[in-house]
VOBA-1610 file (N, C-alpha, C; in pm, whole numbers, padded with zeros to 5 digits, always signed):
BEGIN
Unk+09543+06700-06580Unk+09407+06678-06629Unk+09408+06570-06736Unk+09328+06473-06717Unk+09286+06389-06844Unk+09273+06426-06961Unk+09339+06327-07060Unk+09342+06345-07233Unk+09190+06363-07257Unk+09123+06467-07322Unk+09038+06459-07389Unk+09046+06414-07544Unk+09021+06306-07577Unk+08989+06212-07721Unk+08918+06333-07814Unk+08915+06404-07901Unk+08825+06463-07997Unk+08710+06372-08050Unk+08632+06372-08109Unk+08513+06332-08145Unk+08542+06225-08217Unk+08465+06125-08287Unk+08513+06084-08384Unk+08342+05991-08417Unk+08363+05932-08548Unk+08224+05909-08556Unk+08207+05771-08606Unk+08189+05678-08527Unk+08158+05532-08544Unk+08051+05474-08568Unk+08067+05350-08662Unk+07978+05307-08742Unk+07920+05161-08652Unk+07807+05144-08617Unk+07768+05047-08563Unk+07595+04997-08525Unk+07576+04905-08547Unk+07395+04878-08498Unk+07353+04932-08659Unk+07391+04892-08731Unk+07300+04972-08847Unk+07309+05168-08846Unk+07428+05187-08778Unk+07385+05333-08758Unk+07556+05415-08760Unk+07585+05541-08825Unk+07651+05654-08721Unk+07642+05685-08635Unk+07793+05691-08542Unk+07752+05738-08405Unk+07855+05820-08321Unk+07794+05956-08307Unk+07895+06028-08270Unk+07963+06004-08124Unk+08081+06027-08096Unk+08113+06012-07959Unk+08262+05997-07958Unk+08303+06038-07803Unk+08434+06145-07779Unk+08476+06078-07662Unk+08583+06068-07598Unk+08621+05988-07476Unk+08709+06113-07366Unk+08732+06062-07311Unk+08846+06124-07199Unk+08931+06032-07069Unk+09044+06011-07041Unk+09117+05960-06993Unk+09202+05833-07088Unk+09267+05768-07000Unk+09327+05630-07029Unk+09315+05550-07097Unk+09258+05500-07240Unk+09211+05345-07285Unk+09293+05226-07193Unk+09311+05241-07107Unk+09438+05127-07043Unk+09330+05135-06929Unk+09255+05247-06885Unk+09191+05226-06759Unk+09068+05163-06735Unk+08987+05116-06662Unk+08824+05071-06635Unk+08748+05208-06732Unk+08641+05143-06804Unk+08583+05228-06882Unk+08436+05220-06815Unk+08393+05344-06833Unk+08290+05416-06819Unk+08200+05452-06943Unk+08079+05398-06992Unk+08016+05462-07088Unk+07893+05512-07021Unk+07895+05614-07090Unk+07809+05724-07016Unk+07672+05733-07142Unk+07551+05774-07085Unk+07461+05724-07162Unk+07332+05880-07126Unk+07318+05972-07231Unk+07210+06031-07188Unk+07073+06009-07185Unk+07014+06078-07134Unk+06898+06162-07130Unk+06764+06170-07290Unk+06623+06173-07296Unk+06540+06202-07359Unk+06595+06335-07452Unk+06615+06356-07546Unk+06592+06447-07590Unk+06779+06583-07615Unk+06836+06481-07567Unk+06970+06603-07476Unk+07073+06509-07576Unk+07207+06565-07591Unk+07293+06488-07655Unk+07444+06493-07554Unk+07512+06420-07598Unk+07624+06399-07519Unk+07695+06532-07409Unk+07662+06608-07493Unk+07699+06778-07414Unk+07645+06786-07304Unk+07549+06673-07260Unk+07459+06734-07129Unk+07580+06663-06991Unk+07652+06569-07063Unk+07780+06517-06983Unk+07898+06646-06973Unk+07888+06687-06904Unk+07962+06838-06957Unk+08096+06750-06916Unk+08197+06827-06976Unk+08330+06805-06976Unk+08444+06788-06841Unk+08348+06900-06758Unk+08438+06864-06645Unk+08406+06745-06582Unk+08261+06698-06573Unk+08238+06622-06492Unk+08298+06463-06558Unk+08296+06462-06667Unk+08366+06354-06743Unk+08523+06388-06683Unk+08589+06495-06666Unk+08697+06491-06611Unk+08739+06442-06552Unk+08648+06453-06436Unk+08678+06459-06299Unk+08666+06317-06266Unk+08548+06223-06368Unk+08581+06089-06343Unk+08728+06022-06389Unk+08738+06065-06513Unk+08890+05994-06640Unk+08971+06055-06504Unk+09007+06170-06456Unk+09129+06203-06360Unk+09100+06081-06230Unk+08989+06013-06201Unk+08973+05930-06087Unk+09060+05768-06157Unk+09109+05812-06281Unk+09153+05657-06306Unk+09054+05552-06415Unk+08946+05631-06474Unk+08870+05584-06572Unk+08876+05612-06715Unk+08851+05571-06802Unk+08850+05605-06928Unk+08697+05604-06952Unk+08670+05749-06986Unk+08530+05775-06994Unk+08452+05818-07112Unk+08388+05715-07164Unk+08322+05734-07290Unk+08188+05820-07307Unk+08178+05886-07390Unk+07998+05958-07434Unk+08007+05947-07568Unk+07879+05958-07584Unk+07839+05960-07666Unk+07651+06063-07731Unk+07658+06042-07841Unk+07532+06071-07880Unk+07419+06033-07953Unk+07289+06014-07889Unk+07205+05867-07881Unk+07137+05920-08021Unk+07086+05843-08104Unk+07018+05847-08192Unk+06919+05943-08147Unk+06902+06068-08271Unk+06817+06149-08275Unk+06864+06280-08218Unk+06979+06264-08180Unk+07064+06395-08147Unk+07206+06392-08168Unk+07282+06529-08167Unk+07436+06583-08198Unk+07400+06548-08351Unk+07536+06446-08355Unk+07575+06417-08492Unk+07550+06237-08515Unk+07440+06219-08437Unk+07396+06053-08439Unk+07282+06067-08563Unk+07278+05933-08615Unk+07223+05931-08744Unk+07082+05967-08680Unk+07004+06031-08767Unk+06882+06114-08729Unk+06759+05983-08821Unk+06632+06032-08740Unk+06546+06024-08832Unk+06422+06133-08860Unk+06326+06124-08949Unk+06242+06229-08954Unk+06190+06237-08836Unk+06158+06376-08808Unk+06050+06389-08672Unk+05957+06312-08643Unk+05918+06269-08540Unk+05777+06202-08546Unk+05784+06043-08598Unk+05900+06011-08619Unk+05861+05861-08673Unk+06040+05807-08664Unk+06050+05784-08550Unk+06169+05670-08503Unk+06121+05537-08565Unk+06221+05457-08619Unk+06250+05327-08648Unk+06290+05265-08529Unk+06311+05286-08405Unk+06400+05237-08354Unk+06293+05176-08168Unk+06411+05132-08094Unk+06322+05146-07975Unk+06466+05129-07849Unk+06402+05106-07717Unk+06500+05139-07639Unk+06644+05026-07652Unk+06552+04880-07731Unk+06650+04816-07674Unk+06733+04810-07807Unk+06718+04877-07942Unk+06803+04900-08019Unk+06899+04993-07963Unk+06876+05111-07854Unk+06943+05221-07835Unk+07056+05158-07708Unk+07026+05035-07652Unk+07114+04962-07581Unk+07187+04914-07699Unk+07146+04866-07774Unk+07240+04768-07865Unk+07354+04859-07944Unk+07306+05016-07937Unk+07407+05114-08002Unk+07509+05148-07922Unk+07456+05130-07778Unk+07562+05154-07617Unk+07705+05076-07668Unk+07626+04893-07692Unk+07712+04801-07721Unk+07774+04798-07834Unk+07751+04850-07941Unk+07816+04967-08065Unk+07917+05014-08033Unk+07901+05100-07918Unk+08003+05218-07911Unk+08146+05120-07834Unk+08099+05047-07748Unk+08227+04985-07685Unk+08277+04897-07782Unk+08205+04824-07846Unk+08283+04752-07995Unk+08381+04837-08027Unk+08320+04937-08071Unk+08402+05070-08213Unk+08524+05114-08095Unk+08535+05066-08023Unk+08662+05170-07879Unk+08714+05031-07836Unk+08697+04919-07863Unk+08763+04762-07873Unk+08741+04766-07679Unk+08659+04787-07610Unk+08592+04720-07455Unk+08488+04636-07467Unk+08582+04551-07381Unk+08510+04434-07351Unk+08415+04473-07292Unk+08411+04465-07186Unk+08317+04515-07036Unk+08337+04676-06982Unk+08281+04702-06951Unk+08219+04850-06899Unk+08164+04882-06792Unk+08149+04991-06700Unk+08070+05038-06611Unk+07912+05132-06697Unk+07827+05093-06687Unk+07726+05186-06794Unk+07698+05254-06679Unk+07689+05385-06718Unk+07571+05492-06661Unk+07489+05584-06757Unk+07340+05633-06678Unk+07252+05652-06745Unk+07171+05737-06661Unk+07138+05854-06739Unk+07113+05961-06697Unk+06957+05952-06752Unk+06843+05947-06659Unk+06745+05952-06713Unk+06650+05888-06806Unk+06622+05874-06926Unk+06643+05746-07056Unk+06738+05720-07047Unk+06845+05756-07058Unk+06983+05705-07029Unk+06994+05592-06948Unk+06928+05592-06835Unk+06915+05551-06699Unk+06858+05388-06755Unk+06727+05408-06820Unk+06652+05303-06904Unk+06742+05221-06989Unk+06796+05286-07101Unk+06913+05238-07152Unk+06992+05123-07079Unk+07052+05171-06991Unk+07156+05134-06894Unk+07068+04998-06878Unk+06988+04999-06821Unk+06910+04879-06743Unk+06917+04749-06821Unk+06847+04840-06958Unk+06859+04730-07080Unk+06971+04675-07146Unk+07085+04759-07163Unk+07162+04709-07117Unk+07249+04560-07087Unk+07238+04636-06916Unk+07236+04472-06838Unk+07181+04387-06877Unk+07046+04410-06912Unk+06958+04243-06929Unk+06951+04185-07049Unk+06965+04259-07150Unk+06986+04191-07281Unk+07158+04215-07341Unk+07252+04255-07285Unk+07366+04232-07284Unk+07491+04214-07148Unk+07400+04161-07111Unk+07512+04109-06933Unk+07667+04093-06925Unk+07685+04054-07060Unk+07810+04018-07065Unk+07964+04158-07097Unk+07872+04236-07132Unk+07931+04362-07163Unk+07964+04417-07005Unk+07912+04388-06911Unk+07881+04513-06804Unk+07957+04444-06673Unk+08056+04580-06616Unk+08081+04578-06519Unk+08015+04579-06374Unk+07982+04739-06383Unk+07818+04752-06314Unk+07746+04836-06357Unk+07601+04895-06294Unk+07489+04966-06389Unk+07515+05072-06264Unk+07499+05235-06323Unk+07468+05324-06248Unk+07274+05392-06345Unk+07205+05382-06290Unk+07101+05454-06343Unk+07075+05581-06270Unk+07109+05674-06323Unk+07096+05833-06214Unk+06980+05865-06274Unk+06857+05946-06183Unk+06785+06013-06199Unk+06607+05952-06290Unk+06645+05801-06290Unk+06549+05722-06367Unk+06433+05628-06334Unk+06381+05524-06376Unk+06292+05467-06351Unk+06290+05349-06436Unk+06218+05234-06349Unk+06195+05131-06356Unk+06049+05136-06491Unk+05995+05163-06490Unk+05900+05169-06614Unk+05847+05343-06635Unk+05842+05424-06765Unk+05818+05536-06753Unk+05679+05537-06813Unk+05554+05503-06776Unk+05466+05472-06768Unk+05419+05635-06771Unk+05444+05679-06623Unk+05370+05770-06560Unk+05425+05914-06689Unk+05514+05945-06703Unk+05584+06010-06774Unk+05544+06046-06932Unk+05489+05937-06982Unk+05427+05893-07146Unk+05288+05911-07128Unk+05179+05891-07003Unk+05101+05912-06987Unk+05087+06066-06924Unk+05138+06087-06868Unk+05087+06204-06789Unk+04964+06242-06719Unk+04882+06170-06691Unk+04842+06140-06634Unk+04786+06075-06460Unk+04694+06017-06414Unk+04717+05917-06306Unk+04840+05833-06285Unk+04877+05808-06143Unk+04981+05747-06144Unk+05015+05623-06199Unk+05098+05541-06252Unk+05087+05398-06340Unk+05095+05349-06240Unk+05053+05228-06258Unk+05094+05133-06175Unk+05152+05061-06229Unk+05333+05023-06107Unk+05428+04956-06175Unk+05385+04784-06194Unk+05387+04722-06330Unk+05333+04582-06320Unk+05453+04488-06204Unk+05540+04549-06170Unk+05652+04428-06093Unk+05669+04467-05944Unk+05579+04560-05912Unk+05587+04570-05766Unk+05464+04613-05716Unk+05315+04678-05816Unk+05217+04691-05729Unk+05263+04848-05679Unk+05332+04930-05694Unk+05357+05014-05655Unk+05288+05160-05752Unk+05193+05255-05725Unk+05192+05370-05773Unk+05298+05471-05787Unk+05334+05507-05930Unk+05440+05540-05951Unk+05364+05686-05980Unk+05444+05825-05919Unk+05388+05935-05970Unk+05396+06001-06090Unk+05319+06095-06151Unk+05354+06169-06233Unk+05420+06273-06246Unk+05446+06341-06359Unk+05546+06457-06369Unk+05441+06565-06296Unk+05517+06690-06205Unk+05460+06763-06168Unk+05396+06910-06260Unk+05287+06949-06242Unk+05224+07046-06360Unk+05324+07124-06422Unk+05447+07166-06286Unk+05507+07292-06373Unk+05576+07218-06508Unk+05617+07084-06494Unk+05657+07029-06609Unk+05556+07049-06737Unk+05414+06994-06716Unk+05338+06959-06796Unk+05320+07066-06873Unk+05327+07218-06782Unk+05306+07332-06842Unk+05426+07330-06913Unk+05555+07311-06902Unk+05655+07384-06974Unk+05678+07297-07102Unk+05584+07164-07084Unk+05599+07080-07234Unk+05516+07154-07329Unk+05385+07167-07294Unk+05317+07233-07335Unk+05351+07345-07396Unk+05425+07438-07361Unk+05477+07566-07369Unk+05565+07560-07556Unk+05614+07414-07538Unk+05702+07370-07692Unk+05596+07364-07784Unk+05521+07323-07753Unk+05415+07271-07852Unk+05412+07417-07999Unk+05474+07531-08008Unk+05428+07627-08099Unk+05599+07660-08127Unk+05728+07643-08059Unk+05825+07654-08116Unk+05864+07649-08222Unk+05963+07708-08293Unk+05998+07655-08423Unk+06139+07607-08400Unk+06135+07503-08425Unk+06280+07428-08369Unk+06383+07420-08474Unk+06363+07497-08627Unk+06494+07555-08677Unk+06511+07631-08630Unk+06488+07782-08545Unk+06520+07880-08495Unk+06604+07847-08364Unk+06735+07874-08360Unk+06818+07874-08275Unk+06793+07986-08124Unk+06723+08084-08137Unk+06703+08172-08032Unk+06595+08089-07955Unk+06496+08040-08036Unk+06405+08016-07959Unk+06414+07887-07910Unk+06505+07797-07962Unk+06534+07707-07918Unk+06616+07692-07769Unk+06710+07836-07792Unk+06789+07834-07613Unk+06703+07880-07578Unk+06578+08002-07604Unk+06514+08065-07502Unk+06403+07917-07398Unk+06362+07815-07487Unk+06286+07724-07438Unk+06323+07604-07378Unk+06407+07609-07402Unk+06490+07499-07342Unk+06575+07544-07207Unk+06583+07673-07196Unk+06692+07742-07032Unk+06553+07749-06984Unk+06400+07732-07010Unk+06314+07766-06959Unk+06284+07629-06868Unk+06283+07533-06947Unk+06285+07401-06923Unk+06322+07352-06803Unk+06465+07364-06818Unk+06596+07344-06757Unk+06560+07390-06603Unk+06529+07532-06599Unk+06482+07579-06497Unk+06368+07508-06364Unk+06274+07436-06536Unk+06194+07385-06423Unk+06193+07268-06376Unk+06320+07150-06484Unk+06383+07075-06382Unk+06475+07086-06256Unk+06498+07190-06245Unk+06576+07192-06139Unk+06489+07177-05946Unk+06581+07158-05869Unk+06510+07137-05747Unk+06500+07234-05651Unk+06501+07224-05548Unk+06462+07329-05468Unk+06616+07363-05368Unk+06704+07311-05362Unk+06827+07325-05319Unk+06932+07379-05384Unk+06930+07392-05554Unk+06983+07428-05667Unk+06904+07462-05784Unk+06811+07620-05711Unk+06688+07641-05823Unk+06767+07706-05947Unk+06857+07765-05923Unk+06957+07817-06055Unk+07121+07778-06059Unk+07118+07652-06101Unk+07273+07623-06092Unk+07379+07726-06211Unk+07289+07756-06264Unk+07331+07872-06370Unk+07418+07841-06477Unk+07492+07706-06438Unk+07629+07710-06568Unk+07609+07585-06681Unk+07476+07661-06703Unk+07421+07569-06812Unk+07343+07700-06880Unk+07358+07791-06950Unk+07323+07946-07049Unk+07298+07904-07182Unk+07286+07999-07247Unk+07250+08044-07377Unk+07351+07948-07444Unk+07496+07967-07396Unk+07621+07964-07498Unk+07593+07819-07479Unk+07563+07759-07415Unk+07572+07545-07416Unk+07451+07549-07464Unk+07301+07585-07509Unk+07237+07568-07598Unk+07208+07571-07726Unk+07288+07720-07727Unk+07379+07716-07883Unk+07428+07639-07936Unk+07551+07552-07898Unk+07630+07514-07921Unk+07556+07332-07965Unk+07434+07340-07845Unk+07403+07182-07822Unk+07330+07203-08011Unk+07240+07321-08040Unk+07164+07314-08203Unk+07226+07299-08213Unk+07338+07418-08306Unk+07446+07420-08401Unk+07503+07257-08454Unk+07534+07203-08343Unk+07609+07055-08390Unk+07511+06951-08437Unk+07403+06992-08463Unk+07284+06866-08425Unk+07258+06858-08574Unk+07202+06731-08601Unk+07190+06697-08757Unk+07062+06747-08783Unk+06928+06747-08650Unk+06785+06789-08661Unk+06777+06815-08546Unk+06761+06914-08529Unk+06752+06913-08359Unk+06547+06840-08325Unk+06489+06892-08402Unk+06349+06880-08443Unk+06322+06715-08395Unk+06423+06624-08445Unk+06428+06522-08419Unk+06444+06462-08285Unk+06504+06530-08212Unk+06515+06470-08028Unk+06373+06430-08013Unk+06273+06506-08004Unk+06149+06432-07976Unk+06111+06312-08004Unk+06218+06279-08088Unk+06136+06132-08120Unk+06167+06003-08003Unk+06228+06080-07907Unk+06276+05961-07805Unk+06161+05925-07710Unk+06035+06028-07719Unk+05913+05983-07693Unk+05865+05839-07697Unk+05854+05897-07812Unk+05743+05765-07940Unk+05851+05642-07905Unk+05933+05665-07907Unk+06039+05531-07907Unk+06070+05471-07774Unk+06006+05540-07659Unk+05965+05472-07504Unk+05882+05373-07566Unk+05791+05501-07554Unk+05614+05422-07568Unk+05611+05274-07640Unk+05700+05292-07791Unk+05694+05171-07884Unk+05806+05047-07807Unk+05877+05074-07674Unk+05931+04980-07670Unk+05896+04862-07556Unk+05923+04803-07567Unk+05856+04662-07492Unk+05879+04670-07293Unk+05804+04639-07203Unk+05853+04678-07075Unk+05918+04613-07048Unk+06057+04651-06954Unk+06118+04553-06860Unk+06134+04561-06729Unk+06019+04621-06701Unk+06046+04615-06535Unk+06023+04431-06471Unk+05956+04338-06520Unk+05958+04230-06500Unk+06058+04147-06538Unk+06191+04210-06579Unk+06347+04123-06600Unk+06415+04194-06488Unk+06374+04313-06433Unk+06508+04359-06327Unk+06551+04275-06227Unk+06415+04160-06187Unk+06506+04060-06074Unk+06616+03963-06134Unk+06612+04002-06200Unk+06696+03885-06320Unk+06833+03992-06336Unk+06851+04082-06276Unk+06957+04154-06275Unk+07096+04060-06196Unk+07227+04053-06227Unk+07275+04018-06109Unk+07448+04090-06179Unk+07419+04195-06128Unk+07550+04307-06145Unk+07559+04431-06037Unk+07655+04466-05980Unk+07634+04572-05889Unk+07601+04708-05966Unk+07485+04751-05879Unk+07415+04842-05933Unk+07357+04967-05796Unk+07402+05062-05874Unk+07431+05190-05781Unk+07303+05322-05860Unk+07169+05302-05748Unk+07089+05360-05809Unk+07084+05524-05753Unk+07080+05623-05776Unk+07098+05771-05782Unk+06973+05870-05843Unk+06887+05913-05720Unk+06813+06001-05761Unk+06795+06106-05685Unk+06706+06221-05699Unk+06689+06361-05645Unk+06553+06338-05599Unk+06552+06361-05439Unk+06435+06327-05369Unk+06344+06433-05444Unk+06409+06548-05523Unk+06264+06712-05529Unk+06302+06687-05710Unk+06298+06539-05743Unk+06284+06537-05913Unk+06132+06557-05928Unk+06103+06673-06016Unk+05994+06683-06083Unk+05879+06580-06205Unk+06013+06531-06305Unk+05928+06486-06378Unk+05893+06330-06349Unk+06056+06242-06295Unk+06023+06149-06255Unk+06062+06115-06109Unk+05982+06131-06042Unk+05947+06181-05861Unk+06050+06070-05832Unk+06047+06145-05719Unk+06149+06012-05614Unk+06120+05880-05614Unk+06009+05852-05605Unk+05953+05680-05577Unk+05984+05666-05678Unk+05969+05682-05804Unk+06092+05591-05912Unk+06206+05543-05908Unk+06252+05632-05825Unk+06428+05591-05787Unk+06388+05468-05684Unk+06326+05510-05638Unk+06314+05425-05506Unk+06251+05256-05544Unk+06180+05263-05657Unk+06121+05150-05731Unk+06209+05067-05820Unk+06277+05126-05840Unk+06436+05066-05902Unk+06476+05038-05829Unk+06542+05124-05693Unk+06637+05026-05601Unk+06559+04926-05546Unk+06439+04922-05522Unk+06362+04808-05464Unk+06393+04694-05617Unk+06365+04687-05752Unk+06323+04589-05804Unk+06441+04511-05877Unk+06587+04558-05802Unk+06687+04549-05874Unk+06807+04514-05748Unk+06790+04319-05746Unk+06885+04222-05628Unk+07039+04339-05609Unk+07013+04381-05485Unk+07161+04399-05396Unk+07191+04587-05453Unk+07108+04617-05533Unk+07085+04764-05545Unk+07100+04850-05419Unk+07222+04918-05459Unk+07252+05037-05383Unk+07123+05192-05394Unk+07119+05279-05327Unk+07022+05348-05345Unk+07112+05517-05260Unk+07166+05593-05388Unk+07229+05709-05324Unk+07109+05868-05344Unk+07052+05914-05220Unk+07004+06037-05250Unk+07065+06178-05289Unk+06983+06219-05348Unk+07072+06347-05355Unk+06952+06403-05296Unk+07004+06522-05193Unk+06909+06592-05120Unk+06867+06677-05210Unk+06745+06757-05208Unk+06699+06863-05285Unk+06744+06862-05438Unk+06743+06773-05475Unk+06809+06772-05633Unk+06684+06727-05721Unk+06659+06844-05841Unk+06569+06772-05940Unk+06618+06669-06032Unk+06592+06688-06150Unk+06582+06628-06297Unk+06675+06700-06315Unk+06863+06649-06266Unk+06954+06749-06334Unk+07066+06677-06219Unk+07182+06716-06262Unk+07318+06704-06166Unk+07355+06831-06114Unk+07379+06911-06069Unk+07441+07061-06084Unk+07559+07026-06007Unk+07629+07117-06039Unk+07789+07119-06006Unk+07840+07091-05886Unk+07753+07152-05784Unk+07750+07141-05653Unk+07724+07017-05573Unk+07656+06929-05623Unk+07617+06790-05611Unk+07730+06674-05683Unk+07802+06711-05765Unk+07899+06655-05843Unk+08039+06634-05726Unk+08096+06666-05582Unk+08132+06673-05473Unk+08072+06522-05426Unk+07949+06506-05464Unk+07878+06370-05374Unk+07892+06234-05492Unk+07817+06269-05627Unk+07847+06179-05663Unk+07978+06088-05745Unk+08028+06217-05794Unk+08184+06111-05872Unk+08217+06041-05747Unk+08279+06077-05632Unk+08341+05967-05545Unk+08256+05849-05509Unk+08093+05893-05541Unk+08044+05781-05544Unk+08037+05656-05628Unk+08075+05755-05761Unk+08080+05668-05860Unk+08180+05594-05881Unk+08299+05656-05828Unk+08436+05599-05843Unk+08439+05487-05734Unk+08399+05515-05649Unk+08415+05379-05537Unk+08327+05258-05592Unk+08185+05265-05641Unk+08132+05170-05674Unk+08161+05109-05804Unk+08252+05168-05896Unk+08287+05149-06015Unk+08436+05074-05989Unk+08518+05091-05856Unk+08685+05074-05833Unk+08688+04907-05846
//
């Protein structure tokens, strides 16, 4: 099994930044990039394994506003997406890589994109799992957006989402119970219809995700810090890196035709489905994509 690196906490972009590796520094690196609201833990360990054992050295980390990344008050980020790329390019500084494979889970996914286009020179290739070309529809909630670079109606999140955002709105997000109780609630209703309870995501990994967190209160702010940041779906033709796009035809919040609007707006884009898969990886699906990832990353 691959060396797991312990944590360690690097200084870069104007910022602290927590983040932990696994495998080789001698091998092709992987920086791995989450999700709205989630911190590096949502990369669970095996699956970082299972890439570093494929021959990678696999980086995570944790994005501003969660774990042990420099926080800000609730409700009022300084920051925007393409600072949160420029912290990506932070983290491979502080670990001395040149170039990288980025992947991006969701915002993550966004990240990743940006990335490429305002740092090209860093990047091996882009994996964006589970994301979108502009999150329009998502910030609005609303009617579908229309994407400005393809003319395409992009859908919205489906109600059971809308209800379960809603549902936060009265939490108290110092309280640790209620924080796993609302969040496994969540979780639930990202999931898809092929893997409605992947189950090995409980109480004890929500625990664990507060406990380490500088504010947990603070994840929300990755909202406001979409909304405030500038669009780039009109640079993706300007992409020219191999890029391996990955989504779940039964994703709830950001529907399939997002995935599908990325691989369309992004030259020589690969486009891998995951059958019945929401807003999530589950374990069982992890069989399809590391070898995917590893071949398009080799």
């Amino acid at each position: 099994m691959a060396t797991h690196h312990p944590e360690r906490i690097v200084e870069g972009n104007g910022i602290e930044i927590c983040t932990d590796a696994f495998g080789e520094p001698a091998d092709p690196c992987i920086l791995l990039v989450m999700g709205a609201g989630s911190s590096m833990l949502l990369w669970e360990v095996d699956f970082c394994q299972r890439l570093a054992d494929g021959g990678r050295f696999v980086i995570r980390y944790d994005n501003r506003d969660t774990g042990r990344t420099t926080s800000c008050p609730p409700g009022e980020p300084d920051y925007t997406l393409a600072d949160m790329a420029a912290d990506g390019v932070a983290v491979l500084d502080a670990y001395g890589v040149e170039q990288a494979h980025i992947i991006g889970a969701s915002m993550g996914g966004m990240i990743t994109q940006l990335i490429g286009l305002n740092h090209p020179e860093r990047v091996l290739t882009l994996t964006p799992i589970m994301s979108t070309p502009n999150p329009g529809a998502t910030l609005e909630a609303a009617d579908a957006f229309e994407s400005g670079a393809h003319g395409q109606s992009l859908s919205p999140p489906e109600p059971k989402i809308l209800e379960a955002i809603g549902s936060m709105a009265d939490v108290d997000w110092t309280d640790r119970d209620s924080v796993v109780a609302v969040q496994m609630q969540m979780f639930r209703a990202l999931a898809g219809s092929k893997y409605p309870d992947d189950g090995h995501l409980g109480e004890e990994f929500f625990a664990a995700d507060f406990e380490r967190s500088i504010n947990y209160a603070s994840s929300f702010n990755h909202g406001p810090a979409i909304a405030q940041s500038e669009p780039w779906d009109q640079r993706l033709q300007d992409l020219d890196v191999p890029t391996l796009v990955i989504h779940g035809n039964d994703d709830p919040i950001l529907p399939y035709d997002h995935g599908q609007a990325l691989h369309a707006a992004i030259p020589g884009a690969t486009l891998l489905t995951m059958d019945g898969v929401g807003h999530e990886l589950p374990r069982p699906i992890w069989d399809t994509v590391v070898p995917a990832i590893l071949e398009h990353t080799a």
